[in-house]
Short mmCIF file of the C-alpha atoms (twelve columns), coordinates in Angstrom:
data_MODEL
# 
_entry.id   MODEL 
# 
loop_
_atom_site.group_PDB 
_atom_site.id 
_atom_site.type_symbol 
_atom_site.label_atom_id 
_atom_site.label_alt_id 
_atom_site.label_comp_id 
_atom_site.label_asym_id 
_atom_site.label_seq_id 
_atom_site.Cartn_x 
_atom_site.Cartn_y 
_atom_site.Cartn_z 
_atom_site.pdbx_PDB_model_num 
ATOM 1   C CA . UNK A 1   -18.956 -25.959 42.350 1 
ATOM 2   C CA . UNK A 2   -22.130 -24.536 41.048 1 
ATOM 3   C CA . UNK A 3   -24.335 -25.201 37.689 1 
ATOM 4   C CA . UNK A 4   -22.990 -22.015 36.797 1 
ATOM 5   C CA . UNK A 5   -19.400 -22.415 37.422 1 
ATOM 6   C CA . UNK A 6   -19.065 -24.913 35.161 1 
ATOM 7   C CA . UNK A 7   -20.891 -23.720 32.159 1 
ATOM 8   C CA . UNK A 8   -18.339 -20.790 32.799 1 
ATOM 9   C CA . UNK A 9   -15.613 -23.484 32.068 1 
ATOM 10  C CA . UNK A 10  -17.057 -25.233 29.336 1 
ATOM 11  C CA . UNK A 11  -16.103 -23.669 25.662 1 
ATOM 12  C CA . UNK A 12  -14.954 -25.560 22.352 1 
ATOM 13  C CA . UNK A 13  -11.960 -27.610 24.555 1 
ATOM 14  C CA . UNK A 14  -13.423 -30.310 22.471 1 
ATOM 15  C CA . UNK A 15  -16.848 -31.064 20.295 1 
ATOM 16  C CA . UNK A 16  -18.355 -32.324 23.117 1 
ATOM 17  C CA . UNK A 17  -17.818 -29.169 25.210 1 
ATOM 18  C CA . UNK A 18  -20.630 -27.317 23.525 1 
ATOM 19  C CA . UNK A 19  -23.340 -30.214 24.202 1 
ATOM 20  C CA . UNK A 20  -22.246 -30.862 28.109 1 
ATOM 21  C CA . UNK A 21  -22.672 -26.950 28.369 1 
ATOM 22  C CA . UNK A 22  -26.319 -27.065 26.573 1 
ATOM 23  C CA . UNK A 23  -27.087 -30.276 28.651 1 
ATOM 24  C CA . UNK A 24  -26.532 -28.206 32.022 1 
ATOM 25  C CA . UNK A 25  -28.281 -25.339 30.822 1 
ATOM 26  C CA . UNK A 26  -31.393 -27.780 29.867 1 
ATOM 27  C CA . UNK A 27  -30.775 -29.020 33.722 1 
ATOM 28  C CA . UNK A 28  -28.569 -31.943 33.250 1 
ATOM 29  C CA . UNK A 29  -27.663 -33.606 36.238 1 
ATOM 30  C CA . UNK A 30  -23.418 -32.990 37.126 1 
ATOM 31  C CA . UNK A 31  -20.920 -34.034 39.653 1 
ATOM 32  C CA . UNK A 32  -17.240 -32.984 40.167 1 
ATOM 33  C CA . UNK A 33  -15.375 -34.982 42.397 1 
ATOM 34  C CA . UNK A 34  -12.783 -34.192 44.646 1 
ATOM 35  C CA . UNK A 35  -9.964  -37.416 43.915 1 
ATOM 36  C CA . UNK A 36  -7.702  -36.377 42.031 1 
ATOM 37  C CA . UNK A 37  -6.317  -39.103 39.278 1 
ATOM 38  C CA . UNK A 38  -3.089  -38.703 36.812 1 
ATOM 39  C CA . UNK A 39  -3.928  -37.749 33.517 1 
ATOM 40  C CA . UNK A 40  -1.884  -41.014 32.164 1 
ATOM 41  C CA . UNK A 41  -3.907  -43.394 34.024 1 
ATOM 42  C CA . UNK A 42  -7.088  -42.119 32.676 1 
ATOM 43  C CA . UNK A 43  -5.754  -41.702 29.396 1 
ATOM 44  C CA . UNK A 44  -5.436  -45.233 29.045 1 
ATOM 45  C CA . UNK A 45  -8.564  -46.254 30.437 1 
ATOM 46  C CA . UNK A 46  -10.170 -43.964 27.814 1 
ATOM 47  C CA . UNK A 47  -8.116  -44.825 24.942 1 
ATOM 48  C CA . UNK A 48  -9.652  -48.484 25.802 1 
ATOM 49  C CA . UNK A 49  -12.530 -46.935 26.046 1 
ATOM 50  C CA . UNK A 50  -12.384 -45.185 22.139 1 
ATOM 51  C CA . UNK A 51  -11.430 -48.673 20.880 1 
ATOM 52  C CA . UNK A 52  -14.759 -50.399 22.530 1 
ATOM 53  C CA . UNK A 53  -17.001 -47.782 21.786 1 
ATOM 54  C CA . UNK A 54  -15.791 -47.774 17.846 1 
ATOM 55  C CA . UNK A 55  -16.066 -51.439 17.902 1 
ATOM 56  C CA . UNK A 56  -19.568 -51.419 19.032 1 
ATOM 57  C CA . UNK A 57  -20.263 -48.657 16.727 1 
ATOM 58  C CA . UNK A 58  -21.248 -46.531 19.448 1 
ATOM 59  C CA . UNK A 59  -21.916 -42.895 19.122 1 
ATOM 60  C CA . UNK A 60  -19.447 -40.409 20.975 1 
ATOM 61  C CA . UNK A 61  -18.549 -36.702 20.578 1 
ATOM 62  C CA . UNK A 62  -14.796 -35.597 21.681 1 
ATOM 63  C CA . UNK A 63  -13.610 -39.076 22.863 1 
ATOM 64  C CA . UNK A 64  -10.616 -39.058 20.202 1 
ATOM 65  C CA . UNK A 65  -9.882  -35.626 21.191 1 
ATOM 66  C CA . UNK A 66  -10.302 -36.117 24.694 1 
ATOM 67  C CA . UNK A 67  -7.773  -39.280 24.460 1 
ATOM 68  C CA . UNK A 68  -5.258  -36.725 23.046 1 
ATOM 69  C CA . UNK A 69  -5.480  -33.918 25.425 1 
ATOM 70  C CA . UNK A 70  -5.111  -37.012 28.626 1 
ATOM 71  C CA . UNK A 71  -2.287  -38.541 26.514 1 
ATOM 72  C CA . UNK A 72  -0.623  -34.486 26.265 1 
ATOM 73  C CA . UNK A 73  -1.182  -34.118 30.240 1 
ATOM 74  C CA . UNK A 74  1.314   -36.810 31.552 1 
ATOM 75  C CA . UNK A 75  1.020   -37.312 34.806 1 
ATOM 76  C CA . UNK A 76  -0.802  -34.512 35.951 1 
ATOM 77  C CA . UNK A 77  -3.399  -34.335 38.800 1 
ATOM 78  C CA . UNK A 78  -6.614  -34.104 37.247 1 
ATOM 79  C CA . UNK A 79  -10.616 -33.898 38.798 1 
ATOM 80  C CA . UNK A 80  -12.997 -35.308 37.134 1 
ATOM 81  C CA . UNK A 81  -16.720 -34.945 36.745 1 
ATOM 82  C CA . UNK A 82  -19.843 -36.059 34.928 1 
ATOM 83  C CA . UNK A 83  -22.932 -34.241 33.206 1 
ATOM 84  C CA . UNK A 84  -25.967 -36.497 32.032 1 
ATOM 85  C CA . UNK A 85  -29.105 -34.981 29.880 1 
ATOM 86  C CA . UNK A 86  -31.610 -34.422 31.647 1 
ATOM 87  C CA . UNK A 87  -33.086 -37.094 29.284 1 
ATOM 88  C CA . UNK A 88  -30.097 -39.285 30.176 1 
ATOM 89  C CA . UNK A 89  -29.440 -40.390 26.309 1 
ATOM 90  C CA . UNK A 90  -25.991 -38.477 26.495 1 
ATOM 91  C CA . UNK A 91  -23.870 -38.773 29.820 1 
ATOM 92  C CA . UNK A 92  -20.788 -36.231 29.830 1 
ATOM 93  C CA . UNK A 93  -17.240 -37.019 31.035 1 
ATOM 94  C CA . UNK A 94  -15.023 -34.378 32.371 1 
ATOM 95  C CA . UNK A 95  -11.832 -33.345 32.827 1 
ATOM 96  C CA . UNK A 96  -10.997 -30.683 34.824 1 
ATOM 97  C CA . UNK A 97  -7.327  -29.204 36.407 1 
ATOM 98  C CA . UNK A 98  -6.814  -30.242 39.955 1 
ATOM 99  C CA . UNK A 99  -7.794  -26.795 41.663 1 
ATOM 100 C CA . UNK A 100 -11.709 -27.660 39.477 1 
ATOM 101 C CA . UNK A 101 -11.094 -24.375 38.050 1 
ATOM 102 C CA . UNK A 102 -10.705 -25.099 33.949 1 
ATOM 103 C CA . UNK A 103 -12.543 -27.937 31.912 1 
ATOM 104 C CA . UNK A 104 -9.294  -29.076 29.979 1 
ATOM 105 C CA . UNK A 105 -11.418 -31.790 28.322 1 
ATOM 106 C CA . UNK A 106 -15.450 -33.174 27.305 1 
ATOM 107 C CA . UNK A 107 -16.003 -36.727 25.998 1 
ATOM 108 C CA . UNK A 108 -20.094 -37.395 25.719 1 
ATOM 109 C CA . UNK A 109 -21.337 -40.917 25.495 1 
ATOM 110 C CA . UNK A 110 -25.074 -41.491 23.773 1 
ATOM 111 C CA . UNK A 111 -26.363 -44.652 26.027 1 
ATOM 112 C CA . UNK A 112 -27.692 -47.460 24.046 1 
ATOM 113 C CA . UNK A 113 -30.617 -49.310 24.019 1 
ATOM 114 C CA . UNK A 114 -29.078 -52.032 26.315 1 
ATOM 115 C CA . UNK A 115 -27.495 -49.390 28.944 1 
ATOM 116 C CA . UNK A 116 -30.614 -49.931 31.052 1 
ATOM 117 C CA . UNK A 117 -30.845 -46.843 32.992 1 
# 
């Protein structure tokens, strides 16, 4: 898949959509991977995921809608990927259909001061 593939796929699916698209544009790093995982199992490793981030009053963009749209697959194959900033404060989950050919969601992370990367 290719820088511009992906910005192809990327529109509002959620609020973090828009930034992951900017970030590659800026020449953010990405991967797409070629497992393929059921949307249920990553929806409840990211609805963890919301609940730690909240509690540690971490900023996110799309998680909550991203948790919703994995909860609404079921068991569906999914690909995932990952954009990071070229700056690497915001790192870019991804959610894509199992033929990598629509983004179906975006959850971005801002690292914090103790991420150490």
């Amino acid at each position: 898949m290719t820088r511009d593939d992906l910005c192809e796929m990327l529109a509002e699916q959620t609020p973090a959509c828009g930034r992951a698209r900017e970030a590659l544009l800026s020449g953010g790093a990405f991967d797409v991977w070629e497992g393929l995982v059921p949307a249920d199992r990553h929806f409840h490793t990211y609805r963890t995921r919301s609940r730690v981030t909240q509690r540690h009053r971490q900023v996110t963009l799309g998680l909550d809608e991203t948790v919703d749209i994995l909860e609404g697959a079921g068991d569906k194959l999914l690909r995932s990927g990952l954009i990071r900033t070229a700056d690497r404060v915001w790192t870019f989950t991804l959610f894509l259909n199992a033929a990598a050919t629509t983004v179906l969601a975006c959850a971005g992370v801002a690292r914090t001061s103790h991420d150490g990367y």
